[in-house]
C-alpha positions as CSV (number, residue, x, y, z in Angstrom):
1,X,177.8,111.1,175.1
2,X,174.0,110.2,173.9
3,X,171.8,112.0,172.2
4,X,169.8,112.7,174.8
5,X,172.0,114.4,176.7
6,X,173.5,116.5,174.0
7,X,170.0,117.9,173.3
8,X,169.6,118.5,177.5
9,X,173.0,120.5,177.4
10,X,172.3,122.3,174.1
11,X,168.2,123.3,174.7
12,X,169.9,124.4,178.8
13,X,172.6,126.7,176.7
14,X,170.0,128.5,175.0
15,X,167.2,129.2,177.4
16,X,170.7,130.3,179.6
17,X,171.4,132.8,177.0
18,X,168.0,133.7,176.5
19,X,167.6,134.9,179.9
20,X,171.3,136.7,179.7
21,X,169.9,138.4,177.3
22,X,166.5,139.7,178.8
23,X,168.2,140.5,181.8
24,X,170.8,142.2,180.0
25,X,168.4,144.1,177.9
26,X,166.6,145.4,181.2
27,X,170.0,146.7,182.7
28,X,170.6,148.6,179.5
29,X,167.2,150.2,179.5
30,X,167.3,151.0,182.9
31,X,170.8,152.5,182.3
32,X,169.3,154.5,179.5
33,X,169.0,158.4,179.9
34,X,165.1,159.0,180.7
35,X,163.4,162.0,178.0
36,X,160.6,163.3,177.3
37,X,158.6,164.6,174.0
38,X,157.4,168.0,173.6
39,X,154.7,168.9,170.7
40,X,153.2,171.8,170.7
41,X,151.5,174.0,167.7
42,X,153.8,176.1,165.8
43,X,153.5,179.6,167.1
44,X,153.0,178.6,170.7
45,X,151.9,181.5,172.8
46,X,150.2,183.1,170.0
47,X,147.8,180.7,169.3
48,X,145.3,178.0,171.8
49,X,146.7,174.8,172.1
50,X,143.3,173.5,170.2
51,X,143.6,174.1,166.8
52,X,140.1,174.8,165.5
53,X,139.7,175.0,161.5
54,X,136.7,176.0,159.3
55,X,136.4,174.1,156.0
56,X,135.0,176.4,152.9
57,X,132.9,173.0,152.9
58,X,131.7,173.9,156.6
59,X,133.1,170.9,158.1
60,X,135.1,171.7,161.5
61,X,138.3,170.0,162.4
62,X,140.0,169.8,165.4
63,X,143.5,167.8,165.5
64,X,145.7,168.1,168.9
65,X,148.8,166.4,170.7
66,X,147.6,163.6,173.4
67,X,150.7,161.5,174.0
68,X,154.1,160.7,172.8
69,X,154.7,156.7,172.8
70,X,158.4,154.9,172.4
71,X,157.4,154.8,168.1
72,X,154.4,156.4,168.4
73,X,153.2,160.3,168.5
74,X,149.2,160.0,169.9
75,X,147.0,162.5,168.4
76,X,143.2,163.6,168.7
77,X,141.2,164.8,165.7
78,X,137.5,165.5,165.4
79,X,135.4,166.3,162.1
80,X,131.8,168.3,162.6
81,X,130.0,168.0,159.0
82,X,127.8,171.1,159.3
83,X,127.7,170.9,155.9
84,X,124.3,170.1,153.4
85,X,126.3,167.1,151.8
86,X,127.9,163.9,153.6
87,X,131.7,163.6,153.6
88,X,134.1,160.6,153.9
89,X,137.1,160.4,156.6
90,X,139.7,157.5,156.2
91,X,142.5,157.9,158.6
92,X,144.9,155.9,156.9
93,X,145.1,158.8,154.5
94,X,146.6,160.8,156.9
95,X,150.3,161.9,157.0
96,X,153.1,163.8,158.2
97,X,155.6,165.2,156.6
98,X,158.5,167.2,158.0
99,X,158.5,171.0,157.3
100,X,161.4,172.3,154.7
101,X,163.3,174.0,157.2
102,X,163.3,171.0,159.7
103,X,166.7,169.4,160.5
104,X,165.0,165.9,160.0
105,X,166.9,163.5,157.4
106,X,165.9,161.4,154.1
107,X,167.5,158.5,155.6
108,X,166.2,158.9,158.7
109,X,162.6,159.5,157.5
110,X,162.7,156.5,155.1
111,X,163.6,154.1,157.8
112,X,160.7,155.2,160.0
113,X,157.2,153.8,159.1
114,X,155.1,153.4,155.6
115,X,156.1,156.4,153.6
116,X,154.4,157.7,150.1
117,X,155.7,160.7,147.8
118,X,157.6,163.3,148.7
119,X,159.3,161.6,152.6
120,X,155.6,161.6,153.5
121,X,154.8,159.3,156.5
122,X,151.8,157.7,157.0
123,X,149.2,157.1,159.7
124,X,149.0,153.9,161.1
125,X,145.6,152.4,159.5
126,X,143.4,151.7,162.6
127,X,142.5,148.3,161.0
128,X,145.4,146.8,159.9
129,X,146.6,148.2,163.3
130,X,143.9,146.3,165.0
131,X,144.1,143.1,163.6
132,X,148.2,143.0,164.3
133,X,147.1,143.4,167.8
134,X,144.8,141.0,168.1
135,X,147.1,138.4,166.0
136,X,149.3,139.1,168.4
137,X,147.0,138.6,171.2
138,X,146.1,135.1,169.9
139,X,149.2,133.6,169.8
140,X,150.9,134.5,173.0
141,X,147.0,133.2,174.8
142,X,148.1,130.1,172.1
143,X,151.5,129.6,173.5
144,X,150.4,130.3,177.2
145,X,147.9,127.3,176.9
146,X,150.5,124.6,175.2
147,X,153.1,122.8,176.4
148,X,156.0,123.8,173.8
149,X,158.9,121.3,172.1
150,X,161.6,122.9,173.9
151,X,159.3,121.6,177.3
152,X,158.8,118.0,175.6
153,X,162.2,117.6,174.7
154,X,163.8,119.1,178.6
155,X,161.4,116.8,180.3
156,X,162.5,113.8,177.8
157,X,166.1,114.4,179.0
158,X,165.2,114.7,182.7
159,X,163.1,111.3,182.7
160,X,166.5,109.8,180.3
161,X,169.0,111.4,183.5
162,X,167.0,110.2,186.0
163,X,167.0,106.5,184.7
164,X,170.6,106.7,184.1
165,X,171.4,107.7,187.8
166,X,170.0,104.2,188.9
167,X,172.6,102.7,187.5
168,X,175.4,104.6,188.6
169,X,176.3,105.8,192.2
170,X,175.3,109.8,193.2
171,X,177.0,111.5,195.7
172,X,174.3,113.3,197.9
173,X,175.4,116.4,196.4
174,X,175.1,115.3,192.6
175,X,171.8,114.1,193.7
176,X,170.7,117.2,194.6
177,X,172.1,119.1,192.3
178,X,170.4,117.1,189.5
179,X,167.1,117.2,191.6
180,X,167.3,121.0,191.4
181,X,168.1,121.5,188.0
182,X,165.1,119.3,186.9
183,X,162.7,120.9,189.1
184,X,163.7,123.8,187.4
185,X,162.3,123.2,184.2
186,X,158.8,122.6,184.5
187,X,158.6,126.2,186.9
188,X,160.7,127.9,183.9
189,X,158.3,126.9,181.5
190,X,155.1,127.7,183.5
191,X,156.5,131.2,184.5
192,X,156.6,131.7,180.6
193,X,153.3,130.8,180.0
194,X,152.0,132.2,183.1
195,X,153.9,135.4,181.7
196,X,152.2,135.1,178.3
197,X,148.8,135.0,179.9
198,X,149.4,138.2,181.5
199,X,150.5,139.7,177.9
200,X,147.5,138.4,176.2
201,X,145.0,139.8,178.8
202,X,147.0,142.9,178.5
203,X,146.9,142.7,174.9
204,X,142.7,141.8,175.0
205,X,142.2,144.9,176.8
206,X,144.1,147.3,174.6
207,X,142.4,145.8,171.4
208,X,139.3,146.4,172.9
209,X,139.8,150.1,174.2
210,X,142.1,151.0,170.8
211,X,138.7,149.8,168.8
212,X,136.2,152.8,170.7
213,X,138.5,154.9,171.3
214,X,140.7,155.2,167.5
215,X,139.3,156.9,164.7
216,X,138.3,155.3,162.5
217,X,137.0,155.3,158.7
218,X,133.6,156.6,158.1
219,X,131.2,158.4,156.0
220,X,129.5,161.8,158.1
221,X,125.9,163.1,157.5
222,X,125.0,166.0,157.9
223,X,125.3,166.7,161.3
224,X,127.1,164.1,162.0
225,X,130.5,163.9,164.2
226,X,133.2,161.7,164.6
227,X,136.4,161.4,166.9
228,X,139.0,159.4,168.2
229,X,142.8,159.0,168.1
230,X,145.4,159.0,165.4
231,X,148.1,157.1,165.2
232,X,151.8,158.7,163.7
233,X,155.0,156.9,163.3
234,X,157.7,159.2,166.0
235,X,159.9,161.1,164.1
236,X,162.5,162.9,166.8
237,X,164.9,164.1,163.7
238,X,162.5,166.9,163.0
239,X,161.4,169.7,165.0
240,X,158.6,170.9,162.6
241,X,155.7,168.5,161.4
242,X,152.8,169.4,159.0
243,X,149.9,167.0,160.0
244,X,147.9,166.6,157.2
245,X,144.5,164.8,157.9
246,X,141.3,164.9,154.6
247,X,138.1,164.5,154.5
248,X,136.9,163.3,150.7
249,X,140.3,163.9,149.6
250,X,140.3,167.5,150.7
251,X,143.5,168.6,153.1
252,X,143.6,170.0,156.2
253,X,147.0,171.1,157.8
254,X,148.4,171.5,161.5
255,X,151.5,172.4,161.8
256,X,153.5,171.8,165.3
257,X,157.0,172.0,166.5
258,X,158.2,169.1,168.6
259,X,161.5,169.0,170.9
260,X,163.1,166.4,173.0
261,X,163.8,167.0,176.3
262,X,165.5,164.9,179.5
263,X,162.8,164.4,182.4
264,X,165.6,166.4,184.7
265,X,165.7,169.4,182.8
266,X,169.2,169.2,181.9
């Protein structure tokens, strides 16, 4: 057997398996039971759903749930400096932490995201955030615009079959067959790429939106504002979270209780 045609059976064998394995992947998740995240502020019913809090310092802050993602908890927050003095907010200071009496676990709460004293879990830093995104971005727009090895060396092994069917006699139906097969390649490979497009330009327009829209660090003036979205690393193995968010170091808690639910009720 030549070289050539090892290679051809081997690269054939993966990108098989590869796709096994995405379509498998999509049967499980469409198998999986659908739920839902409820977060809500501790003492629900007694208390508006907007938490609004007075600093001795007279800056306002306002902190409340927008969305829960697959890893992600979304959350608003807002600082007012009506005070005489500028003040400093850097989100990536900002943590959870689950409340004493939650049923969340040590184990469980190490394994989740970036994690300081006390089973702490911190924000996601808008910038480093950011820039993963965007490297992201760049390399699937990279890959959707090159032809890759695994293309080269499939379309080195067609070229090599092909010659070697000259000299040997084809049955119609082995013909065709090969024919097929090698047609195949080039529209697997331009799917992918035409697939990886799609991600990047997905990608682009999520940078762009996550970078007006997140909160991000910055020193307030006097009677300055600033809001956008917080980022929190999903912890399901609590049902009470302190939010802690600061402004020059100084905390502010929200406290909320958080339950998962399936989308039928049940």
């Amino acid at each position: 057997m030549s070289s050539t045609t090892t290679i051809s059976r081997l690269l054939r064998r993966l990108l098989s398996g590869s796709c096994s394995a995405l379509l498998l992947g999509a049967l499980l998740t469409a198998c999986a039971s659908s739920q839902t995240l409820s977060v809500v502020p501790a003492g629900w019913g007694k208390v508006p759903v907007t938490n609004l809090i007075s600093h001795p310092d007279s800056v306002y802050v306002r902190f409340h749930f927008v969305r829960a993602e697959p890893k992600e908890l979304v959350f608003e927050a807002e600082f007012s400096n009506a005070a005489n003095h500028s003040v400093t907010i850097d989100p990536a200071g900002f943590y959870l932490l689950p409340l004493p009496d939650s049923t969340a676990k040590t184990a469980a709460v190490a394994a989740i995201g970036p994690a300081s004293a006390a089973g702490r879990l911190l924000a996601f830093d808008p910038e480093m955030r950011l820039d993963s995104l965007a490297r992201l971005r760049d390399e699937l727009a990279d890959k959707a615009s090159r032809v890759s090895l695994a293309e080269v060396l499939l379309m080195v092994a067609n070229t090599a079959e092909t010659v070697a069917s000259i000299n040997r006699s084809e049955t119609p139906i082995e013909r065709t067959s090969r024919q097929v097969r090698q047609q195949a390649v080039p529209a697997f490979f331009e799917v992918q790429r035409v697939v990886r497009a799609a991600q990047a330009q997905h990608l682009h327009a999520v940078v762009a939106e996550q970078a007006v829209s997140s909160l991000r660090r910055a020193t307030l003036l006097p009677g300055d504002r600033a809001v956008g979205l917080v980022y929190f690393p999903r912890l399901d193995t609590a049902w009470q979270l302190r939010f802690v968010l600061a402004f020059d170091e100084q905390p502010v808690h929200f406290d909320f209780t958080q339950e998962t639910r399936k989308l039928n009720g049940k």
